[in-house]
Each structure stands twice: as C-alpha cells, then as structure tokens.
C-alpha positions in Angstrom: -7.9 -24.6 -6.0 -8.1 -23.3 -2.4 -9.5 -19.8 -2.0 -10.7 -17.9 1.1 -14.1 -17.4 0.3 -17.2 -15.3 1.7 -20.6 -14.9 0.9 -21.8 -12.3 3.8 -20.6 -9.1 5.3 -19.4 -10.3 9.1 -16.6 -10.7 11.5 -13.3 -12.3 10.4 -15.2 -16.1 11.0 -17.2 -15.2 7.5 -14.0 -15.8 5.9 -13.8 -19.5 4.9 -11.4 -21.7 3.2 -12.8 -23.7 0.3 -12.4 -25.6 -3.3 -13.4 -23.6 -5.7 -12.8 -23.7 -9.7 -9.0 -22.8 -10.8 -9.7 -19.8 -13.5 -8.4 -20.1 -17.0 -6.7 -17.2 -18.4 -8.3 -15.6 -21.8 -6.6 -14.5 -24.6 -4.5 -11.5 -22.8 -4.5 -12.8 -19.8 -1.9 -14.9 -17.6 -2.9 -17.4 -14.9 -0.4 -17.1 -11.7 0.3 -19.1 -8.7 0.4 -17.3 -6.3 2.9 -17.4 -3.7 1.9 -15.0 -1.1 -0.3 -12.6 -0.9 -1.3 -9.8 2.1 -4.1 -8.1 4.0 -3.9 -4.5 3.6 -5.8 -2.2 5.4 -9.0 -1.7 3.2 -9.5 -5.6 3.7 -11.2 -5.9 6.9 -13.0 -3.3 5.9 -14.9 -4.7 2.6 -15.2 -7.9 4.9 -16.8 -6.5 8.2 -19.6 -4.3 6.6 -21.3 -3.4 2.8 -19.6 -0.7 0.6 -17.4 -0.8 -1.8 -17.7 -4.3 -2.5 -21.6 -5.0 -2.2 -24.1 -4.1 -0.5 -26.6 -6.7 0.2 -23.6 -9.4 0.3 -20.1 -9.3 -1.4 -19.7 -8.7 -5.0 -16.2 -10.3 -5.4 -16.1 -13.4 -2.8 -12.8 -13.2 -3.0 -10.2 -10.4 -1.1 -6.8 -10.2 -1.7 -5.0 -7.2 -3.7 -1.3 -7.6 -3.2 0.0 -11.1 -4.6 3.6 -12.6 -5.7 4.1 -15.4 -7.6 4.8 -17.6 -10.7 3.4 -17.3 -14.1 1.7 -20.8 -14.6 -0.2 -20.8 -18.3 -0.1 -17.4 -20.9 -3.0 -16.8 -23.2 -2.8 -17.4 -27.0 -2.1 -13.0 -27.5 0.0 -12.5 -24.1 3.4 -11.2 -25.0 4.5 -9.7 -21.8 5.0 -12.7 -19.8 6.0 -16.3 -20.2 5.6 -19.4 -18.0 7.9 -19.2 -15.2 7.7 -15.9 -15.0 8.3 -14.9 -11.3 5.9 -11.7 -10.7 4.8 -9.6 -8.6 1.8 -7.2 -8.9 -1.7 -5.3 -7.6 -5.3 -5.8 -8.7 -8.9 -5.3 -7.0 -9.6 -8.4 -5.5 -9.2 -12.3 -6.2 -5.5 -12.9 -4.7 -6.4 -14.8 -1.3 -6.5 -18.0 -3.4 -3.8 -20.2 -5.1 -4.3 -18.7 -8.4 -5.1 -15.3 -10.3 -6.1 -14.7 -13.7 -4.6 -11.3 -14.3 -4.8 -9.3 -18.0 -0.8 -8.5 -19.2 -1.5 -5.3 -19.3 -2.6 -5.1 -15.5 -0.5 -3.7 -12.7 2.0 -6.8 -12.9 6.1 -6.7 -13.1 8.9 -9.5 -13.0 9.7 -9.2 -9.4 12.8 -8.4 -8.0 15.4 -10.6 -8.3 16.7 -9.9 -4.7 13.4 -10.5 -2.8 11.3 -13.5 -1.5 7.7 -13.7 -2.5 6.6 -12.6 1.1 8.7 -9.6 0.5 7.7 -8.8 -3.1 3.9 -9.5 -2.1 4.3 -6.5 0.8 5.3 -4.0 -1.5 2.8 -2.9 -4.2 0.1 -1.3 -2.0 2.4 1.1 0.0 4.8 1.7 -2.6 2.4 2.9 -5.4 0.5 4.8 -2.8 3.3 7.1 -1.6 5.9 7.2 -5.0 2.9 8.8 -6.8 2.3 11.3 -3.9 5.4 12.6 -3.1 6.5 12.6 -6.9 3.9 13.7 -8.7 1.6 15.6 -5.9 4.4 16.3 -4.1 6.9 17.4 -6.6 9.4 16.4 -3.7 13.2 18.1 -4.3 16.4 17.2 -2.6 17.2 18.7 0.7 13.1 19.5 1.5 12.1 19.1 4.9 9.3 16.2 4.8 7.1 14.6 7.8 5.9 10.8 7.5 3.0 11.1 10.3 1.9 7.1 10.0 5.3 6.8 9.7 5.0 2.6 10.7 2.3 1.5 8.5 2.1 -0.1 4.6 2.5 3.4 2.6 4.3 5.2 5.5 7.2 2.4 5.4 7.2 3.2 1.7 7.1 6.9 2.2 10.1 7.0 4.6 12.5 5.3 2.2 11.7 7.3 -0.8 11.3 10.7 0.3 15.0 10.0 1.6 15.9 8.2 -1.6 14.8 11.9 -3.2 17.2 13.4 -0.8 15.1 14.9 1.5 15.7 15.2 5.2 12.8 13.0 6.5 10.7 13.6 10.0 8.7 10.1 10.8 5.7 10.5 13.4 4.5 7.1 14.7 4.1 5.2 18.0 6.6 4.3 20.9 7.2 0.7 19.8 7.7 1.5 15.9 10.5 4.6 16.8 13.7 2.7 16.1 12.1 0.6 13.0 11.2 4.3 11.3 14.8 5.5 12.3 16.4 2.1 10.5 14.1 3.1 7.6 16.3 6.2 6.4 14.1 8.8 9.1 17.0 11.3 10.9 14.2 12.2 13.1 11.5 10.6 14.4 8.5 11.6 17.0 6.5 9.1 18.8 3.1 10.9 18.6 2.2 9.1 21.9 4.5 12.1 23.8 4.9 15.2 21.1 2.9 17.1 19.1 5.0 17.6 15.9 2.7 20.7 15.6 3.3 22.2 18.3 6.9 21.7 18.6 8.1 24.9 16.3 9.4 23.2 13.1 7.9 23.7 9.9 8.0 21.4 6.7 7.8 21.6 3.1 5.9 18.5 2.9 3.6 16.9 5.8 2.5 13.8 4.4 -0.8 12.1 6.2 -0.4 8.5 5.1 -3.4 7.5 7.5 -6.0 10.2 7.0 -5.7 11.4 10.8 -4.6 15.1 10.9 -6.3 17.2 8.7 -4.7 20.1 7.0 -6.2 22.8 10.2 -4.0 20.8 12.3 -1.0 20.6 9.7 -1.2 24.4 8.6 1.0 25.9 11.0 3.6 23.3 11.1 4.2 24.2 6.8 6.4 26.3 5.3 4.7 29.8 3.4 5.3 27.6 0.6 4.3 24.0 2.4 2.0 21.2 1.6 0.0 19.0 2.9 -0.8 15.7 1.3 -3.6 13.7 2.6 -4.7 9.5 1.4 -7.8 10.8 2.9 -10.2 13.3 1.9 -12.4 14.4 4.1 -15.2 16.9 4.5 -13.0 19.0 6.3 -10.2 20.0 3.8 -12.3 20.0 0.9 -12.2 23.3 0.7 -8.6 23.5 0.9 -8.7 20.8 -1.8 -11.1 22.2 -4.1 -8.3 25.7 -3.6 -11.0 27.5 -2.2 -9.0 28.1 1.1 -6.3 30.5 0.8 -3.7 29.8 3.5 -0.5 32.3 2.6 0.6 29.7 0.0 -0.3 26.7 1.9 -1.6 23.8 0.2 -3.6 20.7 0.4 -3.8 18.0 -1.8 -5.1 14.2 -2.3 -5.2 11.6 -5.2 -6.9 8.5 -5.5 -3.6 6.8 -6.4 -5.2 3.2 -6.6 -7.3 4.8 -9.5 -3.9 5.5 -11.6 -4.0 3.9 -15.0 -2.4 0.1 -15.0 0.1 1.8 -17.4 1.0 3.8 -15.1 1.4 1.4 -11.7 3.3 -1.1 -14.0 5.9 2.0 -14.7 6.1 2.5 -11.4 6.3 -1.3 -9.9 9.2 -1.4 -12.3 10.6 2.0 -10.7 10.4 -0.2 -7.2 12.1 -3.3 -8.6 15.1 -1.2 -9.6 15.2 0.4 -6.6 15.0 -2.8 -4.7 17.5 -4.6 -6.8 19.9 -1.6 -6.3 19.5 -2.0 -2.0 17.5 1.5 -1.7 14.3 -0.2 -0.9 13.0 -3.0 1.2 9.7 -3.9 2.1 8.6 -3.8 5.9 6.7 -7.4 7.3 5.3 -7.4 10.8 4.3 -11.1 10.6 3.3 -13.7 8.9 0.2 -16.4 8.4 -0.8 -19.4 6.7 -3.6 -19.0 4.2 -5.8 -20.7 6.5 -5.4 -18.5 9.1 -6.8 -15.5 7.4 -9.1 -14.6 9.7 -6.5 -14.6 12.4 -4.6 -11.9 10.2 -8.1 -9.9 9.5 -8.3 -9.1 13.5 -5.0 -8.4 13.7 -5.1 -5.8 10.7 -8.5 -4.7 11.8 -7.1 -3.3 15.3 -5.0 -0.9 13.1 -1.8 -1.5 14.5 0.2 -3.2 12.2 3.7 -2.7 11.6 4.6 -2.2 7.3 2.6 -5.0 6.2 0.4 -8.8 6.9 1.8 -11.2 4.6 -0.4 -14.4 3.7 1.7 -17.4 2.4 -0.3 -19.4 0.1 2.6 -21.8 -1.1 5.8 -21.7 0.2 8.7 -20.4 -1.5 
C-alpha cells in the first residue's frame, strides 16, 4: 500500500510517499481503507522536531489521526463491524496511508449517512475535543453566555455549533477573514480579535472557552461571571494554580482535560452523539482545503503557519 512515511524529525520534505506492507487485522481488529484522512494541528508538530513521538527519530513512521473510510477485511472475533462498513473514526497515528488496522473497540463509528468521506474525516478531532469540554467540564446550560476565542479553527468550528446546539448564546473571537464563516456557524456575535479586545470590552461570560491555548485565565478573569469559567486545551504554567484550585478568584474557575486521553468507550459514545447530530442537520464539519495524499508536505506548511480555517483534509482514494 502507499503510506506517507518518515524516518527523521525535519521540515515537511522528510515526509515521503512510499510502498510499504498492507497490515493484517488480528483477531479484534478491522482492516479499513481509508478514504481520506487530515492534518491536524499536532501533526507538524511530531514531524518538525522530537517529542511525543520519539526522540532520536520517529517512533510511529506514520502520522495521521483523523481517517474515513470502508471496512475492507474483519478479524475472526470482531462483532462490531462488517465488510463494507463505511466508518469513520480517531486513533494515534497510522492513517496517512491507504489502510489502517484499527481494534473494534477503538474510537471508530459507522459514519454519517449524510456526509462525504472528506467531511466525516474532518470531524473527529474537533468534535471530541470541545463536546467533552463544554459538556462535561463545562456543564454548559441553555441560555449561558459562552465565548469561542479560536473561534475558526478544528475544535473552535466544533465548539461554535454545539454550544449553540445546547442553547447557549455564543460569542466567537477569531480573525478578520474567518468573521462571517463563525457567524454562519450558529455565533450571534462575533469579534475579530485583530480590532477588539473581548476583555476589555465590558461583557462578561459564563463560559470563555480557549480552544488554542492563547489567553490564559489572568487575561480571561475579568471578562467571567462571579460564577464563570474558563476552559483551557492548554495547560500552562501560568494557570496551574488556578487549575490545581489553589487560586481563589470570587468563584472563578479554570479548568483543562486531556480530552484525547478519554477512554475509546467513551470517544465512540460520543462520535455516535456527532453522527446523530450530523444526520439530524445540527452539525457540519468545516474544510478549508483540500490535497492529494501526495502532497502532504504541501498541507504540513500550510497547517504549520497556524492559520487554517476548520480543518486539512487529505484524500487518499476518492469517494
């Protein structure tokens, strides 16, 4: 099969298209084609430097988290899943290539019946990201007042549509170019960041959402409600005092959860919360653009200038 390979940390040219070995799915496993998959932000990332995945070269060659496709083969116990089973799901790395071997149990749904692979590829990331947060972190209620800053991105896209799908009245902060996209999202108001500071501006919220790590809750504090809370993908040294609760701010809160560390029981409840709601024409995923599997490095320096709109899709086989 054809994969995007690397074997050293580098710039996107370390990313290379080659034959390598189709997988063969064990007993509880399922072998997918994959239709499409995407870059997500982390991506460039685990490619340009060590880390996460290595440190004296990669420990997966392979990228690729997001994926959509077709179950191809079932192992002898799977139960789940049959061939021709049209999926879509999220997994570590291994989906910038034309097939996955994926356990049943993994973070893997039927997709939804009303999407194309490209869309149903761009979903997973944001949309178990931010349901988790505002749901469960957020314990977001109808008619709150909750800002989106990063409104434009993978999980702000996602954030937008479900906070108003929980009935809130939704604030969206992003830049000039991405105002009117937030707005067709479900956003009654939204601030381009590059002319107001949504702290500054005398409104307060019961829910300030930091989908890109930027603000930090000193910034955020006096924007919240008594009773506010700030919710952060990113947990840095400043806050964690007001994480750890050892910062007392008049009721103010911060919080952060390493949502892609969930259970796979848990992100498959969830992916099949999404598919309902994108069957029902509440959800939709966001695409900026488009590439052909061998162009991945092409997509890798667009991600990595950290501008994208909603999501990078990589088509792998067309649909």
């Amino acid at each position: 099969m054809k994969a995007i390979v690397y074997t050293k940390f580098g710039p996107p040219e370390v990313l290379q298209l080659k034959e390598v070995k189709t997988p063969e799915p064990k007993e509880h496993e399922v072998l997918v084609r994959i239709y499409a998959t995407t870059v997500v932000k982390e991506d460039p990332d685990m490619r340009a430097s060590p880390g996460f995945n290595g440190f004296l070269k990669p420990r997966n060659p392979i990228l690729g988290q997001e994926l959509a496709g077709e179950v191809e083969v079932i192992g002898s116990a799977v139960t789940r899943f049959k061939p021709g089973d049209q999926v879509f799901g999220i997994d570590s790395f291994g989906a910038y290539a034309e097939y996955k071997c994926m356990p049943e149990d993994k973070a893997l749904a039927l997709k939804p019946v009303n999407m194309s692979y490209e869309e149903a590829a761009a979903v997973p990331n944001g949309a178990l990201t931010a349901l988790p947060f505002l749901r469960d972190k957020g314990n977001i209620q109808s008619g709150q007042q909750v800002l989106i800053y990063g409104a434009s991105g993978s999980v702000g896209t996602a954030a937008v549509q479900l906070a108003r799908i929980f009935g809130a009245e939704v604030t969206g902060v992003c830049s000039t170019g991405n105002v009117e996209m937030v707005k067709s999202l479900g956003a009654e108001e939204v601030i381009d960041y590059t002319k107001v500071d949504f702290s500054q501006n005398g409104k307060l919220y019961d829910i300030i959402f930091d989908t890109v790590g930027k603000l930090g809750f000193s910034r955020c504090k006096n924007a919240l409600k008594p009773a506010g809370l700030y919710l952060t993908t990113v947990p840095t040294l400043q806050i964690l005092p007001d994480l750890l609760g050892l910062a007392r701010h008049s009721g103010k809160k911060a919080r952060f959860m390493a949502a892609g560390l969930r259970s796979a029981k848990a992100k498959v409840k969830d992916l099949l919360v999404i598919k309902e709601l994108v069957e029902a024409g509440q959800f939709k995923a966001v695409i900026d653009r488009c590439y052909p599997l061998e162009q991945m490095a092409e997509a890798h320096r667009y991600v990595g200038q950290g501008h994208k709109r909603g999501n990078v899709v990589i088509t792998i086989l067309a649909s």
